[in-house]
Backbone as CSV, one residue per row, in Angstrom:
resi,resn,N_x,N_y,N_z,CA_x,CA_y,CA_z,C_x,C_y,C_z
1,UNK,-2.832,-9.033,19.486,-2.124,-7.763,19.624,-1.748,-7.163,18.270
2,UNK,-1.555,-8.324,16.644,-1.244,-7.344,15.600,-2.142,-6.966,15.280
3,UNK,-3.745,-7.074,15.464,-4.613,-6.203,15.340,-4.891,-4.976,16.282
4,UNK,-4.348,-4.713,17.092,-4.965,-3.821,17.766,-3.491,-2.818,17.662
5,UNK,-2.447,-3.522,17.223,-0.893,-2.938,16.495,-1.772,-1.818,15.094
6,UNK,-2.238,-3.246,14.137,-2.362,-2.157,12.741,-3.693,-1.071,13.040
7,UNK,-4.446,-1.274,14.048,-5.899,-0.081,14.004,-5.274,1.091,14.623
8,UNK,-4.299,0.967,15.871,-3.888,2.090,16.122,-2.392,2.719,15.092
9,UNK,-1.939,1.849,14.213,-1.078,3.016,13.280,-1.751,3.470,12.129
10,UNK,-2.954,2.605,12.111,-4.115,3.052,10.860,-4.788,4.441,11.228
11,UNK,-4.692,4.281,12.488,-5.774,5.725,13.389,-4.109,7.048,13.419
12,UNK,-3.030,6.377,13.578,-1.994,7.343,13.967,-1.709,7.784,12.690
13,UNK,-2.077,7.318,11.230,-1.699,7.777,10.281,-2.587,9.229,9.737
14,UNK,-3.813,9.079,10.027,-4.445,10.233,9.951,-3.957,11.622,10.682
15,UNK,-2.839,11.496,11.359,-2.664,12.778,11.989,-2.135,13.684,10.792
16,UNK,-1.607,14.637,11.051,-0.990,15.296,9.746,-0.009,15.944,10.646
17,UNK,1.289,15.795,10.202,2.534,16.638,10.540,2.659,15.956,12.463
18,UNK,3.781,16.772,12.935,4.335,15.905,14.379,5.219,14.980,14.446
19,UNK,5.933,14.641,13.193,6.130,12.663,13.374,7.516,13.105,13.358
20,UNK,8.640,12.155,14.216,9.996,12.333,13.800,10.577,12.509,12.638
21,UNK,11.955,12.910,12.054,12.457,12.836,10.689,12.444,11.446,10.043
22,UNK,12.790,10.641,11.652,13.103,8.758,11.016,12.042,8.024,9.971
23,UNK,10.579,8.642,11.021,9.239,8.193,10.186,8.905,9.041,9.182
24,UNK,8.898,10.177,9.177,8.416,11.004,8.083,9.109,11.036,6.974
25,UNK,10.267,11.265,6.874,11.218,10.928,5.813,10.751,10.236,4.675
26,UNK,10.734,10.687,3.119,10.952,9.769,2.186,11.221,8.556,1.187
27,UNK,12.768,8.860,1.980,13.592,8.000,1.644,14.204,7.421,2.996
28,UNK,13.462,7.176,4.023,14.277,6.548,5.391,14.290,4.962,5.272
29,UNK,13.793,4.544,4.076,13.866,2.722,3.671,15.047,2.533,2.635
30,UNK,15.454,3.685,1.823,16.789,3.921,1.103,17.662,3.812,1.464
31,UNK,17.696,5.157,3.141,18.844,5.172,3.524,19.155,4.098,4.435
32,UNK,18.415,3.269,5.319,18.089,2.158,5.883,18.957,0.630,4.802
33,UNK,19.088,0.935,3.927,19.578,-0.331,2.945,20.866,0.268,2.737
34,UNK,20.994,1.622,2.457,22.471,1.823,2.373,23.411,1.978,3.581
35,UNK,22.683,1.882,4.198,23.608,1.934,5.305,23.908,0.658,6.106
36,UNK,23.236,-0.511,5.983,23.111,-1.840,5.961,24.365,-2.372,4.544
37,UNK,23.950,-2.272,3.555,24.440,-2.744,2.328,25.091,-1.692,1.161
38,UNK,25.820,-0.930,1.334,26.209,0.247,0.561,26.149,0.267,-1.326
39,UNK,26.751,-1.959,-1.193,26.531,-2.236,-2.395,26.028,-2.817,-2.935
40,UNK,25.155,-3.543,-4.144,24.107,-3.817,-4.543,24.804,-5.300,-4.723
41,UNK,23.428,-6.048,-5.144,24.392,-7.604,-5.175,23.671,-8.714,-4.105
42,UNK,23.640,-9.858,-4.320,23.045,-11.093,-3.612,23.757,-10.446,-2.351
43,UNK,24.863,-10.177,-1.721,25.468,-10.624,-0.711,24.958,-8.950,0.444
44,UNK,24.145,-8.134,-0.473,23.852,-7.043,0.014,22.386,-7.015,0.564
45,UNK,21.672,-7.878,-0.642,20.270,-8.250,-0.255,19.952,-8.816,1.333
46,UNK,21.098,-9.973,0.937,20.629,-10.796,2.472,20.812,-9.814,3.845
47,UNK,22.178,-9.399,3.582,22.372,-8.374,4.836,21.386,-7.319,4.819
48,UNK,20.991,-6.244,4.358,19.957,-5.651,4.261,18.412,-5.787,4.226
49,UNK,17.837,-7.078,3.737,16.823,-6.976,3.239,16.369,-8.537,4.292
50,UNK,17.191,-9.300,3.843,16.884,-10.588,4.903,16.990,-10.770,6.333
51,UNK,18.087,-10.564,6.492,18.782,-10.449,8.002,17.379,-9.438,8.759
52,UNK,16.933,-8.366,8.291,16.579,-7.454,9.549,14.820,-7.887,9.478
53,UNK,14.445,-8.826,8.008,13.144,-9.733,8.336,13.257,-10.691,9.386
54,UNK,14.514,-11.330,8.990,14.318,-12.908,9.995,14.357,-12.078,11.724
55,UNK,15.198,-11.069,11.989,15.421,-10.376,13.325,14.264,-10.317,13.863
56,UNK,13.430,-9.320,12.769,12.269,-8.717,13.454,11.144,-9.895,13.825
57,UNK,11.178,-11.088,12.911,10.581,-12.302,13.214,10.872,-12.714,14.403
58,UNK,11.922,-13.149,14.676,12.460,-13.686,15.792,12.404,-12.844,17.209
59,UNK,12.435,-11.734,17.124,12.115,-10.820,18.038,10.368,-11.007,18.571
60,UNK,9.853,-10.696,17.834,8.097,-10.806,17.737,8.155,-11.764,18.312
61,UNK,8.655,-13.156,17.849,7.963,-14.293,18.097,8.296,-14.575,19.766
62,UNK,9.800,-13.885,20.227,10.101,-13.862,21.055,9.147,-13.740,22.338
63,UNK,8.113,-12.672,22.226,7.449,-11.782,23.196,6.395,-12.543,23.757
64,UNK,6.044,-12.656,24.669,5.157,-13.656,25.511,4.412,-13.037,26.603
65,UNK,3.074,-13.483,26.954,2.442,-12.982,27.732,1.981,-11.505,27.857
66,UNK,1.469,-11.077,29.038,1.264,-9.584,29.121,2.210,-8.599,28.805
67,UNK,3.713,-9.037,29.649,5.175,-7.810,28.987,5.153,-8.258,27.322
68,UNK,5.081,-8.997,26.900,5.418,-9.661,25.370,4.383,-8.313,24.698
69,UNK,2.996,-8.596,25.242,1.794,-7.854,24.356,2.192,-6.445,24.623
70,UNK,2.814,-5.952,25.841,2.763,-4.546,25.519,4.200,-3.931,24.921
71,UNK,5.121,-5.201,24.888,6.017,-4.801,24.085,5.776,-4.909,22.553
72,UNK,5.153,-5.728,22.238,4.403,-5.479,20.624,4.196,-4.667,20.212
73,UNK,3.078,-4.352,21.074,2.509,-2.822,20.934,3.149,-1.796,21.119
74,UNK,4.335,-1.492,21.765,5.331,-0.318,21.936,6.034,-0.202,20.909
75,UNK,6.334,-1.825,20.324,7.507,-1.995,19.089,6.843,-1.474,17.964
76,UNK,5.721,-2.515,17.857,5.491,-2.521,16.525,4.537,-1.748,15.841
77,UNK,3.893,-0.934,17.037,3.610,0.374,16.227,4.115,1.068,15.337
78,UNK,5.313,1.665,16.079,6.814,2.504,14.908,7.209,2.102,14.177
79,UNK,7.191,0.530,13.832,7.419,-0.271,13.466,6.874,-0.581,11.613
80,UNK,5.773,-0.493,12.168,4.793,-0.550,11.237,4.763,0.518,10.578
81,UNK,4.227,1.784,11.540,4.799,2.930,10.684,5.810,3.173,9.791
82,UNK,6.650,2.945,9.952,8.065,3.029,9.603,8.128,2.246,8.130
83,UNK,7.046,1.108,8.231,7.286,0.267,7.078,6.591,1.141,6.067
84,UNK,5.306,1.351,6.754,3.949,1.793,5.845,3.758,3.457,5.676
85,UNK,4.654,4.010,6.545,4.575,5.185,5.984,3.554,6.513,6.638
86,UNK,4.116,7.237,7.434,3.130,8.064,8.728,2.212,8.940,7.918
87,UNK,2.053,9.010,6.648,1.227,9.960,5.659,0.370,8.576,5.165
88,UNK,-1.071,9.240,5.603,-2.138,8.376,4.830,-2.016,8.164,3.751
89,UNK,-2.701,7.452,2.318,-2.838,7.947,1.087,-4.766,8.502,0.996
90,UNK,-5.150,8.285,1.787,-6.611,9.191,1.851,-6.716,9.688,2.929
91,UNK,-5.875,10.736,3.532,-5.808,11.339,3.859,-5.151,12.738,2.471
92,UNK,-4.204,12.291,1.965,-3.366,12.811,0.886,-5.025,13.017,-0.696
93,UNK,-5.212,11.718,-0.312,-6.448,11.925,-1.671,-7.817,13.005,-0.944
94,UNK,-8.086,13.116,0.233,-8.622,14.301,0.588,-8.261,15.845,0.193
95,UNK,-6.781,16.103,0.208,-6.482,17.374,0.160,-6.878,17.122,-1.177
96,UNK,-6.239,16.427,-2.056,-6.350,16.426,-3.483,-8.166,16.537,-4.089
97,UNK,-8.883,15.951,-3.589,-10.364,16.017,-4.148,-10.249,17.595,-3.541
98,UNK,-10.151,18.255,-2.724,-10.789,19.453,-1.948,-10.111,20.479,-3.457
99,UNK,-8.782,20.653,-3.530,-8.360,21.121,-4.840,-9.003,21.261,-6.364
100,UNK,-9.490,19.847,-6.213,-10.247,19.303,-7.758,-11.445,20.030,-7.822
101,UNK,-12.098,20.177,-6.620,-13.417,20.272,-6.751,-13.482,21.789,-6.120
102,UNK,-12.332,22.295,-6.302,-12.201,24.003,-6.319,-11.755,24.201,-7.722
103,UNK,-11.429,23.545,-8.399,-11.054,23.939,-9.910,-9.697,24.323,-9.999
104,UNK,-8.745,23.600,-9.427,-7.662,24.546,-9.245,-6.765,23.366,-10.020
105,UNK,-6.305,23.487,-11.361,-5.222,22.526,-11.694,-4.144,22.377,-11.361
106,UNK,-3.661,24.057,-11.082,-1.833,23.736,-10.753,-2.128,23.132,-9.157
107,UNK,-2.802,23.529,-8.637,-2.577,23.285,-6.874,-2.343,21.025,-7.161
108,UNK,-3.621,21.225,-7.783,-3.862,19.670,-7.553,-3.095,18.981,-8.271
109,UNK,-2.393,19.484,-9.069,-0.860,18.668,-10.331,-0.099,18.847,-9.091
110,UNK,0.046,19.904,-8.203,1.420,20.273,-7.442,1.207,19.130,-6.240
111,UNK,0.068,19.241,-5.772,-0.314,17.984,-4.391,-0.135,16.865,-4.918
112,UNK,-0.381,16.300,-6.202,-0.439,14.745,-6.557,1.204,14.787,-7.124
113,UNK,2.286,15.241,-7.307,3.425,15.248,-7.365,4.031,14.861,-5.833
114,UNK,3.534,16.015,-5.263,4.125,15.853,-3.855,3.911,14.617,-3.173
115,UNK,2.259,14.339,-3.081,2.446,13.307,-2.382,2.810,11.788,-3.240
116,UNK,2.026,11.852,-4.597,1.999,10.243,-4.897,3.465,10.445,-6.091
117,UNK,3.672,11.444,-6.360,5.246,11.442,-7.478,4.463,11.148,-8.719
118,UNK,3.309,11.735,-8.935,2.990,11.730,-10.096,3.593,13.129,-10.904
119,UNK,3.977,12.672,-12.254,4.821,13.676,-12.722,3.622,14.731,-13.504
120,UNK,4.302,16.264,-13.370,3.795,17.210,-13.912,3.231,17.185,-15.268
121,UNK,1.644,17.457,-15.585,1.219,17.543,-17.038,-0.090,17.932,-16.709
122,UNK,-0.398,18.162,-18.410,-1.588,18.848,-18.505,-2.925,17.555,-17.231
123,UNK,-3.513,18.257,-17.314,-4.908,17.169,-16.084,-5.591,16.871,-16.922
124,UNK,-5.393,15.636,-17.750,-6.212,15.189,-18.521,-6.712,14.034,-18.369
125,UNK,-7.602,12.893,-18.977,-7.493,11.684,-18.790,-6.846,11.025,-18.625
126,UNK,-5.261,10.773,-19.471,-4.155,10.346,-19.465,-3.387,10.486,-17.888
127,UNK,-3.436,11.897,-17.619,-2.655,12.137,-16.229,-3.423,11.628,-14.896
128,UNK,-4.620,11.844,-15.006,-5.691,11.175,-14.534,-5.415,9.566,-14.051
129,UNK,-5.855,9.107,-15.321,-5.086,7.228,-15.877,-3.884,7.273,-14.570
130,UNK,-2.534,7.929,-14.900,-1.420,7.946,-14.025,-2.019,7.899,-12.744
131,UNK,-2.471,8.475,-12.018,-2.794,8.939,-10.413,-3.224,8.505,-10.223
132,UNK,-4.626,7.767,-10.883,-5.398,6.401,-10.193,-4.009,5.499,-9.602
133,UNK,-3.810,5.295,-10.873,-2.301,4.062,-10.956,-1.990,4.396,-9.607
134,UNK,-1.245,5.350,-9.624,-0.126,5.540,-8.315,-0.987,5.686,-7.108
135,UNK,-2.032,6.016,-6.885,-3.000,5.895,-5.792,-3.171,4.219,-5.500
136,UNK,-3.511,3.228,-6.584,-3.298,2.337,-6.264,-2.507,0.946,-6.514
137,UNK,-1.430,1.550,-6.650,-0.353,1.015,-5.954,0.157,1.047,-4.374
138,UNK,0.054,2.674,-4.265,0.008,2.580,-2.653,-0.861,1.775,-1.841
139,UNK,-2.435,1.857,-2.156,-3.237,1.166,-1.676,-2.548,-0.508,-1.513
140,UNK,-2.061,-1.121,-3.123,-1.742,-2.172,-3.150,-1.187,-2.718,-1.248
141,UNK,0.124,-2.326,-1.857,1.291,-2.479,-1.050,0.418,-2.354,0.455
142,UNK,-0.060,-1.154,1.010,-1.062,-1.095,2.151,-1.539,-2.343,2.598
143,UNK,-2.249,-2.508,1.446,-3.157,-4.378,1.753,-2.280,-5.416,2.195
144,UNK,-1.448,-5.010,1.261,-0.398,-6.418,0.904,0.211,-6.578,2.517
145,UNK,0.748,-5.226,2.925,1.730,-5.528,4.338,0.359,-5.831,5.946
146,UNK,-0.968,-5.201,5.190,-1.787,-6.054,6.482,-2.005,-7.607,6.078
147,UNK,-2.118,-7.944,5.260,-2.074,-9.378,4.884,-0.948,-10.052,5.507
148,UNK,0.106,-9.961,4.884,1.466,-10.352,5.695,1.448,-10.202,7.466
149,UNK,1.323,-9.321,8.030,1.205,-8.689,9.102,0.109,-9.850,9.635
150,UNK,-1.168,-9.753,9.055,-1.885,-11.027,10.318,-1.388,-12.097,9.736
151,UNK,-1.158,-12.860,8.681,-0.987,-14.170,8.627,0.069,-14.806,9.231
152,UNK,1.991,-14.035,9.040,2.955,-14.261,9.256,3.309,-13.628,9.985
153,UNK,2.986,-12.192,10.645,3.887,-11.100,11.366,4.701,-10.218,10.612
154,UNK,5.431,-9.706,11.529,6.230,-8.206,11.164,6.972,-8.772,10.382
155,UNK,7.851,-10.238,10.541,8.736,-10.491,9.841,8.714,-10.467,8.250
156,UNK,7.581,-10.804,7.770,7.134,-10.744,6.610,6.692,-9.786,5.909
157,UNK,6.252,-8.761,6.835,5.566,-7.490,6.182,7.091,-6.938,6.400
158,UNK,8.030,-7.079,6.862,9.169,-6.227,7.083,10.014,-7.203,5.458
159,UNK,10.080,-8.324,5.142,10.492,-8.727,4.216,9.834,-7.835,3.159
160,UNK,8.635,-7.869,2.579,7.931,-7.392,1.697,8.458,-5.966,1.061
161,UNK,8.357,-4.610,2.514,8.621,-3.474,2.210,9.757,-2.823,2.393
162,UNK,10.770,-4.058,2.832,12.487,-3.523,1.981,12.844,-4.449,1.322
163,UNK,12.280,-5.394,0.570,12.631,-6.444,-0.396,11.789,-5.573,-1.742
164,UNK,10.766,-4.748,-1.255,10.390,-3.601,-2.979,11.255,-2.381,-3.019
165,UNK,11.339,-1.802,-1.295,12.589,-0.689,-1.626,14.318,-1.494,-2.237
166,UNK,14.190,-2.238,-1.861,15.460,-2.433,-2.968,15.122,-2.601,-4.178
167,UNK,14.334,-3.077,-4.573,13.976,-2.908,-6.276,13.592,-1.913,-6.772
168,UNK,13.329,-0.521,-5.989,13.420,0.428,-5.831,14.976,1.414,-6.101
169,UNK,15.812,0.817,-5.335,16.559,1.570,-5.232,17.922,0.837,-6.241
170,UNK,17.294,-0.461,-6.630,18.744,-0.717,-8.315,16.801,-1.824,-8.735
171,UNK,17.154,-1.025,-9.763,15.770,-1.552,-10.810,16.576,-2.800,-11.267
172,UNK,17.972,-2.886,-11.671,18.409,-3.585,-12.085,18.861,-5.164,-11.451
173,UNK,18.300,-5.100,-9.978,18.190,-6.455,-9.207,17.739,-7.833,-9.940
174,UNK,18.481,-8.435,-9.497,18.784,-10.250,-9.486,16.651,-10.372,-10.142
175,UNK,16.649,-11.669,-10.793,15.823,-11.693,-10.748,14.900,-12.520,-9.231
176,UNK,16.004,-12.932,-8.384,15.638,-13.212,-7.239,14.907,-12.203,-6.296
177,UNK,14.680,-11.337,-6.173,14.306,-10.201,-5.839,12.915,-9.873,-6.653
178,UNK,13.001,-10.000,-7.598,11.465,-9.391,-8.309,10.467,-10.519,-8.144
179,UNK,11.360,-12.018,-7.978,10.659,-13.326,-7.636,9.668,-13.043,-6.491
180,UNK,10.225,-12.598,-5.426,9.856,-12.785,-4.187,8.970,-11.684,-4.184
181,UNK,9.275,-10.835,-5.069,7.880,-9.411,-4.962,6.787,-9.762,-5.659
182,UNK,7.053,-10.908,-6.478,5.486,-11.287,-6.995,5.346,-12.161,-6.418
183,UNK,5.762,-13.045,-5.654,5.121,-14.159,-4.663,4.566,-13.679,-3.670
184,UNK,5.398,-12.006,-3.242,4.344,-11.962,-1.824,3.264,-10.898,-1.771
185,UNK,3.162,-10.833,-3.502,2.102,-9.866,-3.728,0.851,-10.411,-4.368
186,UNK,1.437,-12.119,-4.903,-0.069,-12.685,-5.641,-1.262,-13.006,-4.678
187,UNK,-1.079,-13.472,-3.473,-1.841,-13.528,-2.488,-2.877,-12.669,-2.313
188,UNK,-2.222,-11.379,-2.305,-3.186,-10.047,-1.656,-3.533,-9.605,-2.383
189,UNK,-3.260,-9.433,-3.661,-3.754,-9.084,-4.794,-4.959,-9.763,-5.033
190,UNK,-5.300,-10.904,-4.766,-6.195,-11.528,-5.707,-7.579,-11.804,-4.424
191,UNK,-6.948,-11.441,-2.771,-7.580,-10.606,-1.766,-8.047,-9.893,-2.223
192,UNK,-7.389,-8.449,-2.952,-8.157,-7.419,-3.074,-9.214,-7.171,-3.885
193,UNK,-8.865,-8.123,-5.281,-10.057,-8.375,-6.390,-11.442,-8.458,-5.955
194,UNK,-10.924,-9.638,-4.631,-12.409,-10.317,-4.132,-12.715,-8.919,-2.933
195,UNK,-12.382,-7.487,-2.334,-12.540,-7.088,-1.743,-12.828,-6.286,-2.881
196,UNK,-12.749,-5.741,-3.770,-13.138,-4.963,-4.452,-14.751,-5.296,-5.259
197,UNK,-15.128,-6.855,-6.136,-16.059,-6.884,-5.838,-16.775,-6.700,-4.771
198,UNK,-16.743,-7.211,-3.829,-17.841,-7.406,-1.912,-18.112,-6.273,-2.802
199,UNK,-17.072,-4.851,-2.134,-17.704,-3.465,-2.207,-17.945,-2.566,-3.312
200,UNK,-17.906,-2.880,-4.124,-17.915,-2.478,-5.755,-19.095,-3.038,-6.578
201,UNK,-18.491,-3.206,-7.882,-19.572,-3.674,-8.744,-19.429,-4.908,-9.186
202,UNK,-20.136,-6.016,-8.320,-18.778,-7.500,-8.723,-19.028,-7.985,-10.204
203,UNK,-19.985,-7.578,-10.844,-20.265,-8.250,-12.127,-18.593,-7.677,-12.874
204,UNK,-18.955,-6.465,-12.536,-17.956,-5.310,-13.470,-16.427,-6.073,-13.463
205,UNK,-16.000,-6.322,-11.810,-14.716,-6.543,-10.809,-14.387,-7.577,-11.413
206,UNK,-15.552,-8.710,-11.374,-15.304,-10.152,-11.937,-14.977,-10.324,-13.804
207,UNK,-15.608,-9.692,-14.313,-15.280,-9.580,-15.646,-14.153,-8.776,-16.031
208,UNK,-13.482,-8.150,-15.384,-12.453,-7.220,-15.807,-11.380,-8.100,-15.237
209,UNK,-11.686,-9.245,-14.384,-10.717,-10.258,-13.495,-10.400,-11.304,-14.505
210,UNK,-11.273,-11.751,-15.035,-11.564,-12.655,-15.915,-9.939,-12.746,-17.195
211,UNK,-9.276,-14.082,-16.637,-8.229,-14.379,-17.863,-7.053,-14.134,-16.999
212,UNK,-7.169,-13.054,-15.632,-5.890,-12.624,-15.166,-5.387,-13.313,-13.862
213,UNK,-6.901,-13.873,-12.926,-6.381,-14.312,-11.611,-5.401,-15.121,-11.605
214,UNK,-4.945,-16.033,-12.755,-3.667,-17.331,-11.856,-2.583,-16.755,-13.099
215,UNK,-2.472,-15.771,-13.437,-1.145,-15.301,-13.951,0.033,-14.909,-12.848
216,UNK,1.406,-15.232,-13.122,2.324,-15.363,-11.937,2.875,-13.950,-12.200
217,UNK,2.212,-12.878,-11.973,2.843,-10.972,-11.766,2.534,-10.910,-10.626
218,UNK,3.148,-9.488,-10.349,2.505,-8.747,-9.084,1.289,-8.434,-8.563
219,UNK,0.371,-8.700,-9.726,-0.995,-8.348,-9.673,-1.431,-6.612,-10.075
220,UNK,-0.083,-5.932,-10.436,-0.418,-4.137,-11.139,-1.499,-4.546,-11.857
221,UNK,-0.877,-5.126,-12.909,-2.094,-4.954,-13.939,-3.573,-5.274,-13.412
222,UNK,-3.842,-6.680,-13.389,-4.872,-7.005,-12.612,-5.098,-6.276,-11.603
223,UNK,-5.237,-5.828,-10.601,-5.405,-4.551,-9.811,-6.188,-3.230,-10.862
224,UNK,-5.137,-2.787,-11.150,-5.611,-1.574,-12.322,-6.700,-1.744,-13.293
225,UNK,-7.025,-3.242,-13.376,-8.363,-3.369,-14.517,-9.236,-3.431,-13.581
226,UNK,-9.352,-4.260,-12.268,-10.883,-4.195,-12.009,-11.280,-2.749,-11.258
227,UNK,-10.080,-2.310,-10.614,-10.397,-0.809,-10.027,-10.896,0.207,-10.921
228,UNK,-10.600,0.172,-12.742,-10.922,0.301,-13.654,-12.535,0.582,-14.047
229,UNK,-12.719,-1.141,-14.085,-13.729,-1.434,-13.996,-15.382,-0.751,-13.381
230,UNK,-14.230,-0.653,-11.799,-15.349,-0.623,-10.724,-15.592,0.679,-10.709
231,UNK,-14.539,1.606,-11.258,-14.901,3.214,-10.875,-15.503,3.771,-12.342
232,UNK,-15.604,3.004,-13.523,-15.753,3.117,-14.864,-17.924,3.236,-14.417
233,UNK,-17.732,2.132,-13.294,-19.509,1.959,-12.867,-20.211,3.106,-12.013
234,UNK,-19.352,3.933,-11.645,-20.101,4.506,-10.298,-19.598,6.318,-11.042
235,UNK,-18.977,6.486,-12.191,-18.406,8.034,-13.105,-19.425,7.408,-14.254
236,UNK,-19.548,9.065,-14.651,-20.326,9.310,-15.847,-19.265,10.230,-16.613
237,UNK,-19.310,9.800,-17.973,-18.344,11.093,-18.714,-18.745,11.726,-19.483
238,UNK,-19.643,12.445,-18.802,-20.958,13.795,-19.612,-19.684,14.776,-18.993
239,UNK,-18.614,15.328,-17.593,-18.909,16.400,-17.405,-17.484,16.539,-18.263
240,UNK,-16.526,18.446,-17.836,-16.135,18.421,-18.538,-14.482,17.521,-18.637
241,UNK,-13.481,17.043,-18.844,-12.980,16.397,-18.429,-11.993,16.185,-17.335
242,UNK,-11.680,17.497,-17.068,-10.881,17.678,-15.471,-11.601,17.527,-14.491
243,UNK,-13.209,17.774,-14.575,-14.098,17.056,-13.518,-14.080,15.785,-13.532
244,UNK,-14.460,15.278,-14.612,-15.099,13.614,-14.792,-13.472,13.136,-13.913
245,UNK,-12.240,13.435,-14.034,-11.068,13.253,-13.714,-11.363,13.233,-12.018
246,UNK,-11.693,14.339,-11.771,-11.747,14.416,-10.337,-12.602,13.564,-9.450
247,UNK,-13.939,13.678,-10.437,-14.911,12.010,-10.001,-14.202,11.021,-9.965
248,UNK,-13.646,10.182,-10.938,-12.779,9.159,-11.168,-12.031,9.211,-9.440
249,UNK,-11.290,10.212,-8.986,-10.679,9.893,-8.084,-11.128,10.056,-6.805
250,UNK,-12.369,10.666,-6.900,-13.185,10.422,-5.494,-13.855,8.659,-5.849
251,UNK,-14.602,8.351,-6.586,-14.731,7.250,-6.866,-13.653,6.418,-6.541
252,UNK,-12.197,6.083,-6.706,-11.580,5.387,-6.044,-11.200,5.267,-5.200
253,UNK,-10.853,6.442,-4.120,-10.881,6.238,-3.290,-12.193,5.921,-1.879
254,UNK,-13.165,6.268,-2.522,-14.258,5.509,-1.864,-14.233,3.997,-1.976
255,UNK,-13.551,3.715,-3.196,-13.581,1.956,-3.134,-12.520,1.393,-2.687
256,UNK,-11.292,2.244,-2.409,-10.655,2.048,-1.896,-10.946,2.054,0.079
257,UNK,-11.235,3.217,0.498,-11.692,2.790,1.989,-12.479,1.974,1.973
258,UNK,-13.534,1.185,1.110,-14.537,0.282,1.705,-13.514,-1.117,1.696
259,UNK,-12.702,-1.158,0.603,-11.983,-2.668,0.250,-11.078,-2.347,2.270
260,UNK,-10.182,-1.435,2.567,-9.551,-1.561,3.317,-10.581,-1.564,4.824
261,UNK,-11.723,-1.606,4.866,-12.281,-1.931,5.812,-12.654,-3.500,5.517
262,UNK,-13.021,-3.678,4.632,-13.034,-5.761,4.340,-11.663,-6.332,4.783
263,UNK,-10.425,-5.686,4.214,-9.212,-6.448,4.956,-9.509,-6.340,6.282
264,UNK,-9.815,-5.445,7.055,-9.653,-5.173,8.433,-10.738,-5.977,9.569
265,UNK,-11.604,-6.238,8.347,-12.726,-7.576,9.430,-12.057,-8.909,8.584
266,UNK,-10.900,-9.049,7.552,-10.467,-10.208,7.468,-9.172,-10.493,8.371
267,UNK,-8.610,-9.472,8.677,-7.393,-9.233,9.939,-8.451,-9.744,11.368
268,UNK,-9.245,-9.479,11.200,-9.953,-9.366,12.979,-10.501,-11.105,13.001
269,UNK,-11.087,-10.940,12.159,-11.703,-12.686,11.544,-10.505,-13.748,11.538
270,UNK,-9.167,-13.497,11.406,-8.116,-14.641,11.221,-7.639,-14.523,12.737
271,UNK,-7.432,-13.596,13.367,-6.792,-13.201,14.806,-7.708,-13.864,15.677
272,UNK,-9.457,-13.600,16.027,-9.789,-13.776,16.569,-10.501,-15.150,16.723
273,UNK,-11.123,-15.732,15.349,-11.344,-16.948,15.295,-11.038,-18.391,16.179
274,UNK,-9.552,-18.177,15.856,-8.748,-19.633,16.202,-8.691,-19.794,17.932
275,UNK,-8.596,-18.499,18.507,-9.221,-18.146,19.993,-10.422,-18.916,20.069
């Protein structure tokens, strides 16, 4: 049932506009912690950030049989949403290529603000550099909470994506907190490397990997070099540079939907197997 949970909020994310304020909202994982924990601090974490993982665990695990499966599926749709966010990010990198490849700089500085919070500047390589980044990071995190999601359940993907909105919301958190964001991000990260060769350029993927896989980070960096790498193989930088820019980001996100279809036969492959 958590596969047939993440294909239909994967399919519900493509809609555009319709969604309540709760899901659509911004900041509804902000206000969700402050209103749980007003103040920052070990004793705010657990109540906020722990307490409503172990719940949602215990709830899930709760559910049994046919009422169990279609309560899953009722729950943890919104659920999921809610974690991951009712706005695609390629859906969002669509409007943005359609912009690029009309020539339009302010539109496409103004869309990649809006959606990914990339900050205002000239469209150059550099700003470019930025928006990959923040394109995949979202992607990251994406992977990261279907990973969590089939191996462990909601409980974990619900740990994951308010255990980063609080580091989010005081940068200045315990280092207990940044612990647990690189423990539950080295996993999927180093998933995605190997999903990025499959569908990429693995010579490129693997050599740009090379020195970084068993370093104990989040995996940004590593992430950012082989995606690097892989879109460095498939762009040419003959044109002029706000194009070659705009290639760059159709190029990633093409490697980006192929990697998130490999998670999704590795979600179907762990679910269905052990059956």
């Amino acid at each position: 049932m958590k596969l047939l949970v993440l294909l239909l909020a994967l399919v519900l994310r493509r809609r555009d506009g319709g969604w309540p304020v709760w899901l659509a909202r911004e900041d509804r994982h902000r206000r969700f912690l402050v209103a749980l924990a007003p103040a920052s601090g070990v004793p705010g974490w657990w109540l906020a950030v722990a307490l409503p993982a172990l719940l949602a665990a215990l709830l899930f695990a709760w559910f049994d049989g046919p009422v169990g499966a279609l309560a899953t599926l009722l729950l943890g749709t919104p659920l999921l949403l809610w974690l991951i966010g009712v706005d695609s990010e390629f859906r969002h990198l669509d409007n943005l290529l359609v912009r690029g490849r009309m020539n339009d700089h302010d539109a496409l500085a103004a869309g990649a603000a809006e959606a990914f919070e990339q900050p205002a500047g000239a469209c150059d390589g550099d700003w470019f550099d930025g928006l990959c980044g923040r394109v995949l990071e979202r992607a990251a995190l994406l992977f990261a909470v279907v990973f969590w999601l089939t191996v462990l359940g909601f409980g974990a993907a619900v740990l994951l994506v308010l255990n980063r909105a609080w580091l989010r919301r005081d940068p200045d958190a315990g280092d207990w907190a940044r612990s647990l964001d690189a423990a539950l991000c080295w996993i999927p990260a180093r998933l995605t490397v190997l999903a990025l060769a499959l569908v990429g350029h693995f010579g490129a993927v693997i050599a740009a990997a090379a020195g970084r896989l068993w370093r104990l980070d989040d995996g940004r960096e590593l992430l950012g070099a082989v995606a690097a790498a892989a879109v460095a193989r498939e762009t040419e930088g003959r044109d002029p540079p706000f194009q070659h820019g705009v290639d760059r980001l159709e190029a990633l996100q093409g490697l980006l939907l192929r990697a998130l279809a490999v998670w999704l036969i590795f979600a179907a492959l762990w679910v269905l197997l052990p059956a």
